[in-house]
C-alpha positions as CSV (number, residue, x, y, z in Angstrom):
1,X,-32.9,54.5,59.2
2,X,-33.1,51.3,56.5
3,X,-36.1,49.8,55.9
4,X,-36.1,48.5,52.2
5,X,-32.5,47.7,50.1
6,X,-31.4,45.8,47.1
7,X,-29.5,42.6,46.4
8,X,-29.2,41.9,43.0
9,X,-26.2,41.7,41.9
10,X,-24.7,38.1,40.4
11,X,-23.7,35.6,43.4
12,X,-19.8,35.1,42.1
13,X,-20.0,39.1,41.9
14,X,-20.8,38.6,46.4
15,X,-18.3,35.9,46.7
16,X,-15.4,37.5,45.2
17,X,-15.6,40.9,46.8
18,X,-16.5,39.6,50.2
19,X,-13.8,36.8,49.9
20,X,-16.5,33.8,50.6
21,X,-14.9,30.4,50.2
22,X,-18.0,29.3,48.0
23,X,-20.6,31.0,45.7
24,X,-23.6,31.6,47.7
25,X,-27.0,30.6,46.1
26,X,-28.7,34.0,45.8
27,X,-31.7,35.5,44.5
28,X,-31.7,39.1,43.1
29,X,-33.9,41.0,45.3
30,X,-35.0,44.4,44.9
31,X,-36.9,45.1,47.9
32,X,-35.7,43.6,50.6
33,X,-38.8,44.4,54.0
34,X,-38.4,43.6,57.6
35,X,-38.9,39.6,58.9
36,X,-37.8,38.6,55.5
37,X,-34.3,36.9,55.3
38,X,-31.4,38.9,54.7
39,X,-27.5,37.8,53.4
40,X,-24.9,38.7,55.9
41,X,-21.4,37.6,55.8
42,X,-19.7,36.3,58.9
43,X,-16.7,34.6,59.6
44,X,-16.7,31.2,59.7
45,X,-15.9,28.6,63.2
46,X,-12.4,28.9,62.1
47,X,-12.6,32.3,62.8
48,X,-10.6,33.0,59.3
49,X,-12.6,31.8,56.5
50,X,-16.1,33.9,55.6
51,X,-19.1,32.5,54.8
52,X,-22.8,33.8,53.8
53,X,-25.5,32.7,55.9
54,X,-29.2,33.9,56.0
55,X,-30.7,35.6,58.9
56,X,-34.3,37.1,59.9
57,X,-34.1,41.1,59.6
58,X,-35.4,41.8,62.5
59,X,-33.4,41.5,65.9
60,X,-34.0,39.1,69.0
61,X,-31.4,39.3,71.7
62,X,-30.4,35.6,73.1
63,X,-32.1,36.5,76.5
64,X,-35.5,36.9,75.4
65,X,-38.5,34.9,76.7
66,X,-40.2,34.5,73.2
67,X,-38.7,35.4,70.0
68,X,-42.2,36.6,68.7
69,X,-42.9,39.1,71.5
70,X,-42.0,42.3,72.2
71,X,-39.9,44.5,69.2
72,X,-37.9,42.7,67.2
73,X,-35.7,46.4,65.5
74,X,-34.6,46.6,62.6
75,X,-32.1,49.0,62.9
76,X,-29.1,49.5,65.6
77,X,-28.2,53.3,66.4
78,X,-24.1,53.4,65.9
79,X,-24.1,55.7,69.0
80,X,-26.0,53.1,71.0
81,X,-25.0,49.7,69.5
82,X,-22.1,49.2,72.1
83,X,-24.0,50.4,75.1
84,X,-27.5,49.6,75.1
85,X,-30.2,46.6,75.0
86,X,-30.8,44.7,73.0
87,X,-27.5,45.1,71.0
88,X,-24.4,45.3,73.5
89,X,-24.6,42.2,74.1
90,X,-23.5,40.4,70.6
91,X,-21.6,43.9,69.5
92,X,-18.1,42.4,71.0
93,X,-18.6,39.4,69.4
94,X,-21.2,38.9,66.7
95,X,-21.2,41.1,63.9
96,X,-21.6,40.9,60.1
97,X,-21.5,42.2,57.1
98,X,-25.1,42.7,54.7
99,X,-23.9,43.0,51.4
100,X,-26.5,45.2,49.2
101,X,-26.4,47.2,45.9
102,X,-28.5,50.1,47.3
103,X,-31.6,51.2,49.5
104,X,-34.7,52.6,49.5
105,X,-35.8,56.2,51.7
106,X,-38.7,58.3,51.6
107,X,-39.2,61.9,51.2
108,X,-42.0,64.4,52.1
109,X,-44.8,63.1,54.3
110,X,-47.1,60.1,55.3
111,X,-49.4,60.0,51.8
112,X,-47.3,61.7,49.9
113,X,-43.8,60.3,50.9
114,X,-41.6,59.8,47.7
115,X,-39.4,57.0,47.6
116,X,-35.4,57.0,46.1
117,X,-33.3,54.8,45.6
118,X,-29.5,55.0,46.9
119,X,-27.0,53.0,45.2
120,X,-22.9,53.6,44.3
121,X,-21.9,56.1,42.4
122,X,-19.7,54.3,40.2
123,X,-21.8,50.9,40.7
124,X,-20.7,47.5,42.8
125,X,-21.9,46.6,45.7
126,X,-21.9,47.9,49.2
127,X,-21.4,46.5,52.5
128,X,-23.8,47.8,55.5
129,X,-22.4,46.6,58.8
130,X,-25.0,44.4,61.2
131,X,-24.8,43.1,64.4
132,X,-26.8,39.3,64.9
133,X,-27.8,37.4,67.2
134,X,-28.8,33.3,67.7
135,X,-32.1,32.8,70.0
136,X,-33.4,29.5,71.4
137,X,-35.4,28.4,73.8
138,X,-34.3,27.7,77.3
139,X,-37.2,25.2,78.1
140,X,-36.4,21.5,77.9
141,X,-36.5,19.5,76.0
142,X,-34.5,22.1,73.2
143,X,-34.8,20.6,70.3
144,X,-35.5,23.1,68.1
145,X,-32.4,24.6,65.8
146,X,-31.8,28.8,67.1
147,X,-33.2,31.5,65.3
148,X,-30.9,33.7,63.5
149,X,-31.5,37.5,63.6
150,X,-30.0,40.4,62.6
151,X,-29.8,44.6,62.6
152,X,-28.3,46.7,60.4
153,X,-26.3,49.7,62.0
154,X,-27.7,53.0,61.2
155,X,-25.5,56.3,61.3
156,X,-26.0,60.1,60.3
157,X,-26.7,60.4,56.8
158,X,-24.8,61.8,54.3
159,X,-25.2,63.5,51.0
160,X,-27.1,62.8,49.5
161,X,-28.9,60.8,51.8
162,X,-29.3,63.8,54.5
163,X,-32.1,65.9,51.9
164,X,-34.3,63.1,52.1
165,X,-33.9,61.3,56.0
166,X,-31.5,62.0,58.7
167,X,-30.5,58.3,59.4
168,X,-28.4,56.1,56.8
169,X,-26.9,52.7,57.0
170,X,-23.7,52.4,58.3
171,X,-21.4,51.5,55.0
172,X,-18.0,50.3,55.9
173,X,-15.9,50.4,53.3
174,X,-13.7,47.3,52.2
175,X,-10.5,48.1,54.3
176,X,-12.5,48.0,57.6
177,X,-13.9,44.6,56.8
178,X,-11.8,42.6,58.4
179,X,-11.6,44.8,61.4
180,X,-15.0,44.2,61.7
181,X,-15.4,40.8,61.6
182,X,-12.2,40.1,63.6
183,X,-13.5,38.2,66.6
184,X,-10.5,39.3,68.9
185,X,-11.4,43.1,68.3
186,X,-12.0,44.7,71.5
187,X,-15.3,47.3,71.2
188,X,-12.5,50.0,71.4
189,X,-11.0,49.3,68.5
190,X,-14.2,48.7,66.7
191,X,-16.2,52.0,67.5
192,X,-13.8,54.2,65.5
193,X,-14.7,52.1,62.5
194,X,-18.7,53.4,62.9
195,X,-17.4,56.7,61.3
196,X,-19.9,58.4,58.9
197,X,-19.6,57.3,55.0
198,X,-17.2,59.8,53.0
199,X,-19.9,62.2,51.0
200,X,-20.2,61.3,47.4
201,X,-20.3,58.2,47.8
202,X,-23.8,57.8,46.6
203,X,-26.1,58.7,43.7
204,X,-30.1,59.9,44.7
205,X,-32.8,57.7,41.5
206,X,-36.8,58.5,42.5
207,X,-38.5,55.7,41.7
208,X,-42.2,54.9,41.5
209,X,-44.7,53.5,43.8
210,X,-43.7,50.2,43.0
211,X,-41.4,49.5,46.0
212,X,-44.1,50.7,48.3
213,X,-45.5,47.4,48.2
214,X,-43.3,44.5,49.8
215,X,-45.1,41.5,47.6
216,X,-43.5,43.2,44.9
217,X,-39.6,42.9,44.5
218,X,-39.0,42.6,41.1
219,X,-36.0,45.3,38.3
220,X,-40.1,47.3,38.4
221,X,-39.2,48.9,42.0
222,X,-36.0,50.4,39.9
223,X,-38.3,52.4,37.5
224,X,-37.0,55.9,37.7
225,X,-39.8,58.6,37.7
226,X,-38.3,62.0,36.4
């Protein structure tokens, strides 16, 4: 699964590897929790430029009642993101890109669970593919603007993801990008690009306690611990 990452790299660093057409204002996070707002990259109305917008992690499906009932997941299975509620619905046509410099999981159990900290091996960024989703109410008068969620796309894990949790965000790397966010793409064409990461593409850091907390998302959730 995903349930904490990192975005802190510089905002010209995001807008020249994800080919925005304007720097983004962004602040360096380093422990990104569920409900907070998360950066994902879409394409634009003219369905060729990309832009960065930000949108609730935590996904409601356009059909439901109320946006603060019922589960609101965080994570879409890559085996079930085409098929099932509440995902197959915007998977042919509204899907993203969360940009991110690593992630958190946690090793061992309950008490005693050990978090690390998954990043590039050789640095940069990485791109985790989400699918998103725009609610609003249905009852008149709608006045209010939608509400923007999203899920990131979870997959087998990888070394050397797979010794600490069997479930990893789905990275896609840069020559699938477009593929993905190509609004003419029929789902056939876009499951094969939900393949497993290549191994190696990550390095494992344990890091302290710090991170545990969500009111705390400062460079201190990076502190390695030998």
């Amino acid at each position: 699964m995903c349930g904490r990452f990192t975005l802190f790299a510089p905002a010209a660093e995001v807008a020249t590897l994800f080919g925005l057409s304007e720097v983004p204002d962004l602040t360096p996070r380093y422990n990104v929790a569920p409900s907070q707002p998360i950066a994902a990259v879409g394409l634009r109305p003219d369905g060729k430029t990309r832009g960065l917008s930000m949108l609730q992690w935590g996904f409601v499906p356009w059909w439901a009642t109320d946006p603060n009932a019922g589960p609101r997941p965080i994570n879409a299975p890559a085996e079930e993101v085409a098929l099932r509620p509440p995902f197959k619905d915007s998977f042919p046509y509204r899907r993203c890109l969360i940009p991110a410099t690593g992630f958190y999981e946690w090793a061992g159990e309950t008490e005693a669970r050990v978090p690390y900290h998954f990043r590039p091996r050789d640095g940069g960024l990485l791109a985790f593919a989400g699918v998103w989703d725009a609610w609003q109410s249905r009852r008149p008068p709608v006045i209010d603007p939608p509400v923007l969620t999203s899920a990131i796309v979870t997959t087998v894990s990888v070394e050397p993801v797979r010794g600490v949790h069997d479930r990893m965000p789905m990275i896609l790397p840069p020559d699938r990008w477009a593929a993905w966010l190509d609004p003419s793409a029929a789902v056939i064409d876009l499951l094969p690009l939900l393949a497993p990461p290549v191994e190696g593409l990550l390095e494992a850091m344990r890091v302290g306690s710090a991170v545990n907390n969500v009111a705390i998302d400062g460079p201190e959730c990076l502190t390695p611990v030998a």
